[in-house]
Every structure is written in C-alpha cells, then in structure tokens.
C-alpha distance (Angstrom), angle and dihedral (degrees) to the residues before:
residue distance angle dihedral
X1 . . .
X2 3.70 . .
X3 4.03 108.3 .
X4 3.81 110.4 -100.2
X5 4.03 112.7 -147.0
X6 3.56 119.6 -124.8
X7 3.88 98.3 -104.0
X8 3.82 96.2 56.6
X9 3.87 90.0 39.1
X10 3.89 96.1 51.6
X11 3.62 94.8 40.7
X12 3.77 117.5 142.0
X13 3.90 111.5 -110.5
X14 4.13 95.2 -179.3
X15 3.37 130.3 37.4
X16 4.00 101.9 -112.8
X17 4.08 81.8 60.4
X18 4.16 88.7 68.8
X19 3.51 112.1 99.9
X20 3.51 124.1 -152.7
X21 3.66 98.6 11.0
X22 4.12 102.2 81.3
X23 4.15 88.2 136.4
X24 4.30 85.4 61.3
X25 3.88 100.9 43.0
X26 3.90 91.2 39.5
X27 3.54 93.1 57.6
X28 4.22 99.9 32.9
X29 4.16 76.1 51.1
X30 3.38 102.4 53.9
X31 3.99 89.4 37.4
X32 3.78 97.2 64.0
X33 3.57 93.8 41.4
X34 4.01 88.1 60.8
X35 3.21 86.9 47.1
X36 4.04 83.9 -118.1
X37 4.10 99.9 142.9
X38 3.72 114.3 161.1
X39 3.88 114.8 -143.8
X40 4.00 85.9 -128.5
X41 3.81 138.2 43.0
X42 3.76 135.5 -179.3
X43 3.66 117.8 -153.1
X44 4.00 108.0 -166.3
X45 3.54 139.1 177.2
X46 4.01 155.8 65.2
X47 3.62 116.2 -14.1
X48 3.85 122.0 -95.4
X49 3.97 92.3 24.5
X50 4.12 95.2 115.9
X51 4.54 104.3 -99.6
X52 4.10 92.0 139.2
X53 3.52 85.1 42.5
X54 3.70 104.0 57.3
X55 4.09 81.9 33.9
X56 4.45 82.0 63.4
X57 4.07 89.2 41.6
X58 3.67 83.5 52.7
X59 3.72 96.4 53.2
X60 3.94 92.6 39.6
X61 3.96 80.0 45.2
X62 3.85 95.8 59.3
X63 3.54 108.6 28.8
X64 4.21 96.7 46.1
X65 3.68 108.0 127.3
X66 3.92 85.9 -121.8
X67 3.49 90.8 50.9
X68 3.02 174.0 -78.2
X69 3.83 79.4 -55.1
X70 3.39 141.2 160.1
X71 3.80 92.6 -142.8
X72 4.13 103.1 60.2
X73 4.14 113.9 -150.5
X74 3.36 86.9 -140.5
X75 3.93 83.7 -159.3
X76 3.86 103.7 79.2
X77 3.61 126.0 95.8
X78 3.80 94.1 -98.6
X79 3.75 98.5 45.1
X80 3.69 91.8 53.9
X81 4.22 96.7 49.2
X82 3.99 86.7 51.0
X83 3.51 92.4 50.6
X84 3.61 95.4 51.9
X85 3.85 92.1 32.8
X86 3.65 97.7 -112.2
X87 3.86 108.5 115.2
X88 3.53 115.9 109.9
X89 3.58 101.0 -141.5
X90 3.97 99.7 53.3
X91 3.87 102.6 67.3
X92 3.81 121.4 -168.4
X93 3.75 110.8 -147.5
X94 4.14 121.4 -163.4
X95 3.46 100.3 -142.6
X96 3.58 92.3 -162.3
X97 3.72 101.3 62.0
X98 4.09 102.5 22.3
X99 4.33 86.3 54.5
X100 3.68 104.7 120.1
X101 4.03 129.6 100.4
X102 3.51 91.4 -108.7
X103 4.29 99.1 60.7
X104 3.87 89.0 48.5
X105 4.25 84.9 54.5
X106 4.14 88.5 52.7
X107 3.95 87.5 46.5
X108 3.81 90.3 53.3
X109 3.31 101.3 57.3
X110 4.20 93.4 42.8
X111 3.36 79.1 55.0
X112 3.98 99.7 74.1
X113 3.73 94.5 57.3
X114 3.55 123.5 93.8
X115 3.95 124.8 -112.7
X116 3.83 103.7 -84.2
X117 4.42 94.0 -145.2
X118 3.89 101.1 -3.4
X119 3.58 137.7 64.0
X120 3.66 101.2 -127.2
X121 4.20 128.3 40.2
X122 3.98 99.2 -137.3
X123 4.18 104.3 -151.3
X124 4.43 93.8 -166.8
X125 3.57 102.7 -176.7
X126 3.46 112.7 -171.0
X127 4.20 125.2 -153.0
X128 3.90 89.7 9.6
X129 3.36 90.6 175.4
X130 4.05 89.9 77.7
X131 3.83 92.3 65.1
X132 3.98 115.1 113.0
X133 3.66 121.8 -110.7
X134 3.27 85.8 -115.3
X135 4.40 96.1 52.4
X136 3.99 81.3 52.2
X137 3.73 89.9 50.3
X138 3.56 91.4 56.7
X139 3.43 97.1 42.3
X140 3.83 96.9 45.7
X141 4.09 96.8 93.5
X142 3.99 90.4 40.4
X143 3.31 93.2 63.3
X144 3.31 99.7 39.6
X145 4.08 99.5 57.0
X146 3.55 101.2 20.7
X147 3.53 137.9 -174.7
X148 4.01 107.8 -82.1
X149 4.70 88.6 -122.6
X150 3.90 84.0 39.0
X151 4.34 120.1 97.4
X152 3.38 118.4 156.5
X153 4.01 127.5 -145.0
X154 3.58 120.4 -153.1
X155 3.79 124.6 -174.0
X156 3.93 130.9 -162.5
X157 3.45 147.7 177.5
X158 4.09 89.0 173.5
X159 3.82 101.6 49.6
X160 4.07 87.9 155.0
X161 4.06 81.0 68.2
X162 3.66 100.3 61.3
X163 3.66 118.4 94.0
X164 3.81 115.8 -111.7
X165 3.91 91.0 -120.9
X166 3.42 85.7 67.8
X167 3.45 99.9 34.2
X168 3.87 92.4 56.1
X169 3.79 95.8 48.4
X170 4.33 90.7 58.1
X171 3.58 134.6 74.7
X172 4.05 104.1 -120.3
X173 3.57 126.6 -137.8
X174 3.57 118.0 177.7
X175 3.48 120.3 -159.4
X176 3.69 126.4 -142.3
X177 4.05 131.8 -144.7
X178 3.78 110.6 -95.1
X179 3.94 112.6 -100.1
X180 3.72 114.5 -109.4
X181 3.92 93.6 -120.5
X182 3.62 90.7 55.6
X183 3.62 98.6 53.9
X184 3.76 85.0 46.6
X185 3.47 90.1 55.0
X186 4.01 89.7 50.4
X187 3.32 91.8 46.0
X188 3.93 94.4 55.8
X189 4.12 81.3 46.9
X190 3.56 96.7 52.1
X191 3.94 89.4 48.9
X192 3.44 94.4 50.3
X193 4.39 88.0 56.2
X194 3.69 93.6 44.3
X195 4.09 95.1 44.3
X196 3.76 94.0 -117.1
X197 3.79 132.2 152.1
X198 4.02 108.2 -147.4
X199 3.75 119.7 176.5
X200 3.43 120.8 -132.1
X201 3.57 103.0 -112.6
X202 3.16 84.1 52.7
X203 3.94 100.6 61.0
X204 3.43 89.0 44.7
X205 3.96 94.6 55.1
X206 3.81 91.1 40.6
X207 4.24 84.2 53.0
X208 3.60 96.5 47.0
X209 3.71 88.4 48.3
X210 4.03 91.1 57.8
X211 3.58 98.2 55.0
X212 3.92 101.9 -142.4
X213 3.82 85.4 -46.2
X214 4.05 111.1 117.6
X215 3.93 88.3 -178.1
X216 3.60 80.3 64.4
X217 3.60 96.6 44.8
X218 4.13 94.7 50.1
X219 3.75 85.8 47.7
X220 4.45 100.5 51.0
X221 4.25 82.8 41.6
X222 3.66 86.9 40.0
X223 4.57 86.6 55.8
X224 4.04 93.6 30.2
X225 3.87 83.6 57.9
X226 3.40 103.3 53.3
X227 4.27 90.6 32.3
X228 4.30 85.8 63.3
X229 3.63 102.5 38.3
X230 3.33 96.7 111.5
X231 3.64 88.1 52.7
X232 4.53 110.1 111.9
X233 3.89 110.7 -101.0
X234 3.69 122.9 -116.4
X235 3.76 125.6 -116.4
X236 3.78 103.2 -59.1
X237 3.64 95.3 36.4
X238 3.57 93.5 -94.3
X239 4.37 114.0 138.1
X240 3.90 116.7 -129.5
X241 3.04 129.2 -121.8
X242 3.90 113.7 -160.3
X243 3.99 141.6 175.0
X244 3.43 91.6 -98.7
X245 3.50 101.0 53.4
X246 3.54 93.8 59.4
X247 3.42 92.1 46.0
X248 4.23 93.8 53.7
X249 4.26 82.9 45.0
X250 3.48 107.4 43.9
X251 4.09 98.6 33.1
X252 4.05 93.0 -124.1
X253 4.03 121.3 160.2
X254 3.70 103.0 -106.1
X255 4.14 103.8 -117.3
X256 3.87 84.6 -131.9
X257 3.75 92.0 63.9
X258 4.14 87.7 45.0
X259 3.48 90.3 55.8
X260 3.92 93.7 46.2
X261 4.20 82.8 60.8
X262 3.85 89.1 47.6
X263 4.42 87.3 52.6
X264 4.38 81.8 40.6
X265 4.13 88.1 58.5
X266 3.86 99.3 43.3
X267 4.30 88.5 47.9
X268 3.91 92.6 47.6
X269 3.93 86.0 -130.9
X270 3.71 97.5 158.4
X271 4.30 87.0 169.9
X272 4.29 93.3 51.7
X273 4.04 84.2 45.5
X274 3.67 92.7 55.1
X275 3.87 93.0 40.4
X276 4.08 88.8 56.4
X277 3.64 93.1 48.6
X278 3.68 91.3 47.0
X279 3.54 88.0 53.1
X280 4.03 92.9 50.8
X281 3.72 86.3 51.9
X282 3.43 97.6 55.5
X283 3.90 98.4 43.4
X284 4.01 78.1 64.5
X285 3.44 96.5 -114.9
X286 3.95 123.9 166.9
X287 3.74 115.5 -95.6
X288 4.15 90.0 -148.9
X289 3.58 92.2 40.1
X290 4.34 86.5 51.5
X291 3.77 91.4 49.5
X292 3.44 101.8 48.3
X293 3.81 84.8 47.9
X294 3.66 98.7 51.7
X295 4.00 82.6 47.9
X296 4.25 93.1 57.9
X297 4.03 89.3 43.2
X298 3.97 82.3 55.3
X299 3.81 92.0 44.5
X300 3.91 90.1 48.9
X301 4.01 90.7 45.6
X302 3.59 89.4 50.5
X303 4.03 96.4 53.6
X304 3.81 90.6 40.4
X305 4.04 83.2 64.9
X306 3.92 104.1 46.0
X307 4.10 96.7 20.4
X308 4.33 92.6 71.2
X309 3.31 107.4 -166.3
X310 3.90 103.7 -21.9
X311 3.54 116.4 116.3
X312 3.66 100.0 -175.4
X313 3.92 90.2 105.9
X314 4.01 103.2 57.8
X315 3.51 131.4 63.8
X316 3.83 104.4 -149.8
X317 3.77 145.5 108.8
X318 3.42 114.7 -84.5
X319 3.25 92.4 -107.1
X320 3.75 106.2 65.0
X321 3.56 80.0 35.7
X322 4.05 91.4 75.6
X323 3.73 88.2 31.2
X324 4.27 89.6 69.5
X325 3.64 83.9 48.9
X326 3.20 98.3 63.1
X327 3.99 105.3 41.3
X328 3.82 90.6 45.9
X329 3.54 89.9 64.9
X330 4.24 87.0 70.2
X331 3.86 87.6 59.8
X332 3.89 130.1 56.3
X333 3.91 120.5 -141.2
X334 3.42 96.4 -105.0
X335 4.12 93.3 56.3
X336 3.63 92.1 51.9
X337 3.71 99.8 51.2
X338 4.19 82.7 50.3
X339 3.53 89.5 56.7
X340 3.93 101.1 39.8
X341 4.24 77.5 58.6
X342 3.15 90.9 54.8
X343 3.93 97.2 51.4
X344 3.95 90.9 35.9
X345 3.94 91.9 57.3
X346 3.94 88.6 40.9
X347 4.27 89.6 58.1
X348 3.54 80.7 43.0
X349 3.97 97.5 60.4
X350 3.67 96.6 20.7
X351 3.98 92.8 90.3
X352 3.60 94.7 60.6
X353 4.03 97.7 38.5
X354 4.03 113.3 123.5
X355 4.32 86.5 -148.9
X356 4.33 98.7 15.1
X357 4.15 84.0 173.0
X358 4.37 79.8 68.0
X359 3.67 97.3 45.3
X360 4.68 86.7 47.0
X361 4.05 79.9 51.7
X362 3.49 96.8 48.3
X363 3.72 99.9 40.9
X364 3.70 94.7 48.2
X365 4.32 87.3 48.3
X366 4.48 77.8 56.9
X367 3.73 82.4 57.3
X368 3.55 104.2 44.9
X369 4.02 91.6 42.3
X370 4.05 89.8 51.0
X371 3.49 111.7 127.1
X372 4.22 110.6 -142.8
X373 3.80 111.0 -94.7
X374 3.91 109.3 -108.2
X375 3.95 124.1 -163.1
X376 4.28 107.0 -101.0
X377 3.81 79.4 -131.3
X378 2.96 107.3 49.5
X379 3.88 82.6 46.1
X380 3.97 98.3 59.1
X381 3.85 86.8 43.8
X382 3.72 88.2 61.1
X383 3.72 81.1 50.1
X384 3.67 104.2 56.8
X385 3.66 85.3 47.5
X386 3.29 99.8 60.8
X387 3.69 91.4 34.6
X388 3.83 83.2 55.7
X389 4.00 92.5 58.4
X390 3.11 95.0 50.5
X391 3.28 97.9 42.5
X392 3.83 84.9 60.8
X393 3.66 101.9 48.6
X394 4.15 86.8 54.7
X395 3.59 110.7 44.1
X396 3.85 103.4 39.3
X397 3.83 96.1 -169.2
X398 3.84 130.9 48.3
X399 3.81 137.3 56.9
X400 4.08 83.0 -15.8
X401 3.34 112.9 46.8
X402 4.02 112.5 -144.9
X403 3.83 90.5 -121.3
X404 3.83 91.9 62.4
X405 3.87 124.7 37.9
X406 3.96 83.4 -169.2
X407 4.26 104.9 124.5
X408 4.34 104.5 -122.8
X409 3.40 116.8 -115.4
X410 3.49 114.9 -96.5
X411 4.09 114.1 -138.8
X412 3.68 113.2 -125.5
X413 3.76 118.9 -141.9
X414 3.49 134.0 -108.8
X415 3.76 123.6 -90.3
X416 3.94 130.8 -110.1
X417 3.68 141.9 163.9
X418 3.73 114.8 -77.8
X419 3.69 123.0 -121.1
X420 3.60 113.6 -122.6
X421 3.74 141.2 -154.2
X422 3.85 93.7 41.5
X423 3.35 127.7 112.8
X424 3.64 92.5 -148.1
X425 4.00 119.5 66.9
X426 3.56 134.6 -145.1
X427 3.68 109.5 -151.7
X428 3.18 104.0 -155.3
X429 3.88 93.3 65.3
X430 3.84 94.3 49.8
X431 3.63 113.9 118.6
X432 3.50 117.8 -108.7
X433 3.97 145.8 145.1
X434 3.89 115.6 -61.0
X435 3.53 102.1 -105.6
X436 4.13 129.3 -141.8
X437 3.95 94.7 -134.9
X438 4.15 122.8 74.7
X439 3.31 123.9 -101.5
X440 3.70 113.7 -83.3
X441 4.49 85.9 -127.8
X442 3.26 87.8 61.9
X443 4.11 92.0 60.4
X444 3.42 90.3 62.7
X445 4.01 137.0 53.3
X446 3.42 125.8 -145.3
X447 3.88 105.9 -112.8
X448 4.14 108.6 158.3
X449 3.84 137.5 3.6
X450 3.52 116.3 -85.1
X451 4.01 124.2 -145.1
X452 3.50 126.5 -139.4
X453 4.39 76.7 -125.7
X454 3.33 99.9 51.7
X455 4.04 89.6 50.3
X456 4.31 87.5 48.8
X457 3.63 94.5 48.6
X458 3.61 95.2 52.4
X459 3.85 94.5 32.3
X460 4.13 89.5 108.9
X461 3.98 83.5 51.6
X462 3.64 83.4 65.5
X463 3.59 103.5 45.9
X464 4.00 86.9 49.3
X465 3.80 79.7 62.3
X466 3.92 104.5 43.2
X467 3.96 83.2 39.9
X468 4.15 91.1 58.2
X469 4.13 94.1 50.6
X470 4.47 92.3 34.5
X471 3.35 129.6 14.4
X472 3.40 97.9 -171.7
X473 3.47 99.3 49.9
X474 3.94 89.4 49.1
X475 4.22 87.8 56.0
X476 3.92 91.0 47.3
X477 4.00 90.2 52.3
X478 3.39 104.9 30.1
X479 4.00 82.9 89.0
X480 3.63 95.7 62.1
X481 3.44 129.9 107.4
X482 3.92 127.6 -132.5
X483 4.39 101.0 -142.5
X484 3.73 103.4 147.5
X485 3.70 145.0 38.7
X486 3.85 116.9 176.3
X487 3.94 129.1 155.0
X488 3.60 97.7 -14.2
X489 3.81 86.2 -46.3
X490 3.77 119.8 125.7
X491 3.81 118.1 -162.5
X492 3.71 116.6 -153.5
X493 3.53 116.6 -169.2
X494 4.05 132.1 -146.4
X495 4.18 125.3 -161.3
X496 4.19 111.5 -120.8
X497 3.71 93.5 -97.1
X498 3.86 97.6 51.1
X499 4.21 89.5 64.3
X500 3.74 88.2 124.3
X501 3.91 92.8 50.8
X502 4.31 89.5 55.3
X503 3.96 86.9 46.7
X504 3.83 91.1 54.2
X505 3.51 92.8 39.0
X506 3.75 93.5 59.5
X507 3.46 100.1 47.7
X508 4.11 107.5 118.9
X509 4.06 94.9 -106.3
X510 3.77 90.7 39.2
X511 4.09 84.7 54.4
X512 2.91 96.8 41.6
X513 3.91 99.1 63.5
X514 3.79 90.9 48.5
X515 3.25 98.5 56.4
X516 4.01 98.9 50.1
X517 3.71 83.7 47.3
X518 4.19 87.6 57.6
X519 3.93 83.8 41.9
X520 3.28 97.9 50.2
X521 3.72 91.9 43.6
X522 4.13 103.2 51.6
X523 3.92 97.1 18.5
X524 3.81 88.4 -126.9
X525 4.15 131.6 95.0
X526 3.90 119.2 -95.0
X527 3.82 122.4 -173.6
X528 3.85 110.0 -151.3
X529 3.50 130.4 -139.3
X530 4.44 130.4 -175.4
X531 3.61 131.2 -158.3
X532 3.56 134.7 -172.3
X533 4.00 117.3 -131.4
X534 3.74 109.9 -140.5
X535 3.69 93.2 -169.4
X536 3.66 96.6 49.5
X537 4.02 134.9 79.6
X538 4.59 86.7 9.6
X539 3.49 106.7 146.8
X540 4.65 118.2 -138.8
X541 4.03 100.8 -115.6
X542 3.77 111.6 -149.1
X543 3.72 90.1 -77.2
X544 3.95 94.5 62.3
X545 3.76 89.3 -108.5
X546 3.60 129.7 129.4
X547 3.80 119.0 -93.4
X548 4.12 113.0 -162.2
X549 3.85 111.1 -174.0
X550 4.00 101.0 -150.1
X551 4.01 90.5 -158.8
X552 3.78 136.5 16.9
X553 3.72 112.2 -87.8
X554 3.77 125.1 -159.0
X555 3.94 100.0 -87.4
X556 3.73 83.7 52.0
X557 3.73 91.5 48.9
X558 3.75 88.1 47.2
X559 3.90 95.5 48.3
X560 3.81 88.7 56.2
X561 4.02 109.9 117.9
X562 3.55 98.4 -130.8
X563 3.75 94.5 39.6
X564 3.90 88.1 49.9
X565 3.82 88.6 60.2
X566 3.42 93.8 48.9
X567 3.62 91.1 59.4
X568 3.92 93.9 46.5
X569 3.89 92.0 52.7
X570 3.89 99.1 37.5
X571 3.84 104.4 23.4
X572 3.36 100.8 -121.6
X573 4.11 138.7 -175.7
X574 4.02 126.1 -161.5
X575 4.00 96.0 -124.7
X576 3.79 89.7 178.1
C-alpha cells in the first residue's frame, strides 16, 4: 500500500477532532442541529489551521444518510466518497487555476441539477481570492439566490482580497492559528500512534517552528521521521526523537549557541563573537534563517524582563524558560529594544547585500561596541554634581564655601492657589507640597525700588550666578527674555519653540535657584513669573504658514548646547 503522509493520515473526519478551532465547529454544530444552514460559508485564515477541512466535515456533515448531522457516520456510502474525494455531488474547486469568467459560467449551469445520491451539492472552492473580478461578477446573483440543494464553501488565506459583494452575501468564519499547547498536545498524540519517543524540547521547537499551522507540523514530523530512522530505538522499541535531531534536519540555530551570543554582548568580547559566528558559518547554516533567529531570542529576552513571572507569552520548555530569566537580568529594557533595531534593520537590508556575511559581522561589532543607555537626567544631574565640586575647589567663598564642596540648600517657597485660565503662570501661586524650609521672600527685606532696567542690565549678572550652582538650568534660561517688572513681579519671557525650557524652568528646584540668585543680587524679594510667546521662535512650513511646536521634540532636545556637548564627550544617541 502506497505510504500515506502524516497530514492526510491524521486528518480530522468529525468536527470534535479539529483542534484549535472550537469557536467554528461549535457554531457549524449547533447550526445544523437547528436546522439553520446558510447557502454560503467563508472559511478564512492562516495556512495549515484546518478551513478545507471543516469545509469536507461540512459536506460529510450534511449529506450523511443519518443526517444532516453534526456527528458524521463516517461509514455510509456518502461519508466514505467525500473523504476520499470521490462523491459526485461535493466538488472541490482550485481557485487558483479554475479563476476565469468562463469556469464560473460551467458551474452555473451544474448548478440547477439536483444532487444525483446526496441531499446537498457541496461547491468547496478553495483560494477564492484568485477568482477574476469578472468570475465574481458572474457569480454574484448565484450566490445570492441559490438553488435550495446548492451551499457553497469558500476558503481563504487572503480574505482582504475578496470583494465586499461577496463578502456581504457569506457567513464568515475566521480561523485562528493553532495554540502552541495544543499542537504540543497533538504532537505527544501523534507519537503515541506512531510508537515514537519525542523529547520535550523537542515538541516545543518543532511547534514553534509551525507557526499555529498543524499542516505544517504533520509535514516537519512527517521529514524529521524519516531523516532519524536509522537512528537505534529506545527501550520499548520506540525511535527518539531529540532537540538535536531537529536541529541537524531542519537547519535551525541551536538556542544554546543564541544564548552563547547573548553571554558574547554582556562581556564585550568582540574576538569570542566573531569565533561563534565563524563557527555558524561554517556548519552551513542560513544567514536569513540566523537573523531572524537572533531576532526571536531578542524578542524572548525582552518579555522575560517586563513579563515577571507570566508565562503566557513564550512557547518553550520550562527549562529555557528560567534560562531567559536569568540572562535578561544583564541587560535593561531599553538596551534590548536597541539591539532588536539593530537586528530588525539588518534582516531588512540583508536581502539586497552584495557580501550579507560582512553586514552580520558588522552589525553584531554595533552591538558589542554599544555603550548602556543612561537616563538624560540622570546624566545632567551627574553634571551639576561635578560642576558643583568643582565649583567649590575654585571659588573659595560664596554660596559654597571652599571648606565644603556640599551644594546649600536652597529654600523652597511657600504655596498658594494657582490662577487659572491664563496662559501665562505665576509660579509662585502654583500649588504644591508645603515645604519644611522658609520662604526665600522672607530672606530678604525690601530696601529700594527696583526698575525693570536695573534688573535687564544686570540680568547676565544673574545667569553668572544660576550658572555657578546649575549648569543646566543656566543653558535652559539663558534664552529667556526679561519684558516686565510689576509689583515685585518679574516676568521672564520664552520664544514658542523654547516651551520645554519655561516648563523646566518652573519646576520648584529650578525656581528656586533663580530667585536666590535675584535675592542675592538686589537684597530685596522678587516673585517670578514665565510666559510663552506664541508669535515668537514659529518656524514657515513649506506652505508659508506658521509652524508652533507646543513642546520640545527630540531634534530640539538634540540641538540644545549643553546636550550637544554631552554627545561629543560621551557619544551619545536620543533612544526616546
């Protein structure tokens, strides 16, 4: 007898034999039980998941001489000639190659004749999608108004393609790709029929590699099979199937030699990296098949960090499982979404690369050389710190005293209600936690009146002095513009582009230094207030229009002076 392969001979013949598909069989169930049969059906979905299947378990389904039921004999005449494709009154059309105007004519007029042994004439029509416009045209009032023994079965893996006049006249099912603990489940079932010993890494590799598709599945188990038959049986005569033979049959990266990369990247060893892909290389392994790999170890490092202890998102052993645990923790979250970039735009240029083994090389060397992401905060914190110490060591007298590099602590002021509905704000009337320190207004008395020209000719004074205690807070308000001065009020003024510059600068600490700079200036108390100009620093668009920017993007970020030496000295990327 002529070998049958393991798809055809594991095919479900009744609908509670589907797997993955409970939401279709439920529903075609309960549907001929009613008695509620729809003259049209559209099966759609991924490849491999079972929609000409169910479309046969239909037909056995309606036409069974103890029928229609939802249980098939699968013994009567009729059962048996649809399962072996023989029955004359369940046709099974290849879209593909029966697609023009003139097919869909010769099935219209078959169409008016009555079932010659069943009660139904089953029209399957498989990739519907590659029918002309014209072949749906045609077929558009057929399947609309029917013949009463006529029900059509289409099946798709392109529903998108279909036009809606057909769509709308069809009852849609939409099939979903097979979960990866039941076709780990099947494959444990299948072993068990064909006396086989499969370890479980190995189902789980052999279920990843199918993508949801158990066509797929019967078809790699069907080639590993005959690939290891030489191989000795275990005790009990049963063959094994292990990780390693799949590996050798299918040409997959081993996961071990993945993680051996992932170890490479957190040592820095540039010379073990290039030894391991040499290695790869030579074993003959596919450079696409490598890359996109590499790119699913990242994606399973990456939810081992942020997923906790869920392991609804992975499909491996438990072993490897706890093993992606454990090497994430070298990385953060930020550093492994660089480098799954970096291997996403090299499988994006690898298919037109003259020498692609060059271009692997070079973006793994990017890897290696990458520098761990740091906050820009936490960065210009650093900054002022060190600015601080120095700052200390050089001026000897002051706000820092030269016996203590220690920063002084800057009072914060007092809290009051904020005045709404403007778009300027006065800071000092923001709401914010009571604070333990006094109010920098009351360090100071009032002694003289101040002019709004006395204030803008010593303005640079005062940056000199906010620019000793912060440097960044001097470079993010050394833009502003001093334009009012009214009851002890100062109004400092920033262009449209520099929003994020006023929100800095009236944060409480930020404030806070400005103010003792004004105090320590003029000896007397000044409340501060910003505004935002929205007619000032817009930039013409193409169309001669004004362009405000609301908030400061990342090419403004970048163009920021101090920012732009912190990228010379540390060479540093915006990431986000």
């Amino acid at each position: 007898m002529t070998y049958l392969v393991m798809a055809r001979k594991y095919r479900p013949s009744t609908f509670d034999e589907v797997v993955g598909q409970t939401h279709v069989t439920t529903t075609l169930k309960n549907a001929i039980q009613t008695n509620r049969i729809s003259h049209a059906y559209l099966f759609a979905g991924p490849r491999g998941t079972g929609k000409t299947t169910v479309a046969r378990i239909l037909a056995k389904a309606l036409n069974c001489k103890e029928g229609p039921t939802p249980q098939p004999c699968n013994r009567c005449d009729s059962c048996r000639e649809i399962a072996i494709g023989r029955s004359l009154d369940v046709m099974e059309i290849d879209g593909a190659s029966n697609n023009s105007v003139d097919d869909i004519r010769t099935l219209r007029e078959n169409i008016r004749y009555v079932p010659s042994q069943s009660k139904y004439k089953v029209y399957i029509i498989d990739e519907v999608h590659m029918l002309s416009d014209s072949a749906f045209n045609a077929l558009l009032k057929t399947l609309e108004e029917p013949p009463a023994h006529a029900i059509f079965v289409f099946a798709t893996t392109e529903p998108h393609k279909l036009p809606q006049t057909v769509l709308s006249r069809c009852q849609r099912f939409d099939f979903r790709r097979i979960p990866t603990t039941d076709l780990v489940k099947t494959i444990s079932d299948i072993a068990e029929k064909e006396n086989l010993e499969v370890e479980k890494e190995a189902t789980y590799i052999l279920a990843r590699r199918a993508d949801g598709s158990l066509r797929d599945l019967l078809s790699l188990l069907d080639q590993v099979i005959a690939y290891g038959s030489e191989s000795e049986p275990v005790e009990g005569g049963k063959k094994t199937i292990s990780s390693v033979l799949l590996t050798e049959t299918l040409g997959l990266v081993n996961l071990d030699k993945l993680f051996e990369i992932t170890d490479v990247i957190g040592e820095k060893n540039a010379a073990k990296g290039i030894l391991i892909l040499n290695q790869l290389m030579d074993s003959g392994i596919d450079l696409p098949e490598f890359v996109n790999s590499l790119l699913q170890h990242l994606r399973d490092l990456l939810i081992a960090k942020v997923s906790g202890d869920s392991n609804e998102l992975f499909d491996l052993s438990d072993v490897y499982l706890q093993k992606y645990r454990e090497k994430s923790k070298a990385f953060t979250e930020i550093d492994i979404l660089r480098m799954i970039k970096m291997v996403a735009d090299l499988n994006m240029n690898l298919k037109r690369a003259s020498d692609p083994r060059v271009l692997l090389e070079m973006t793994l060397m990017k890897i290696l050389k990458m520098e761990s992401s740091v906050d820009l905060a936490e960065l210009l914190n650093r900054l002022d710190q060190l600015k601080g110490c120095s700052s200390a060591g050089m001026l000897g007298s002051g706000n820092i005293s030269s016996g203590n590099p220690t920063k002084p602590k800057i009072p914060s002021l007092s809290p009051e209600k904020p005045v709404m509905g403007k778009q300027s704000v006065d800071v000092q009337e923001e709401t914010s936690a009571p604070s333990d320190t006094p109010a920098i207004q009351d360090s100071y008395i009032k002694t003289e009146v101040i002019s709004l020209e006395d204030i803008q000719k010593r303005w640079n004074e005062v940056l000199g002095e906010v620019k000793n205690n912060k440097l960044s807070l001097w470079s993010l308000i050394k833009d502003g513009e001093v334009i009012g001065l009214e009851d002890d009020t100062l109004t400092i003024e920033f262009h449209n582009g520099n929003s994020f510059h006023k929100k800095q600068a009236e944060r409480r600490e930020n404030l806070n230094l400005i103010q003792k700079a004004l105090g320590d200036l003029f000896t007397q108390p000044l409340k501060l207030k910003f505004e935002l100009n929205q007619l000032k620093g817009s930039s013409p668009d193409e169309s001669g229009n004004t362009k405000s920017n609301g908030g400061a993007g990342p090419t403004q970020i970048a163009e920021d002076p101090l920012v732009k030496s912190i990228f010379d000295n540390f060479e540093g990327e915006i990431i986000r």
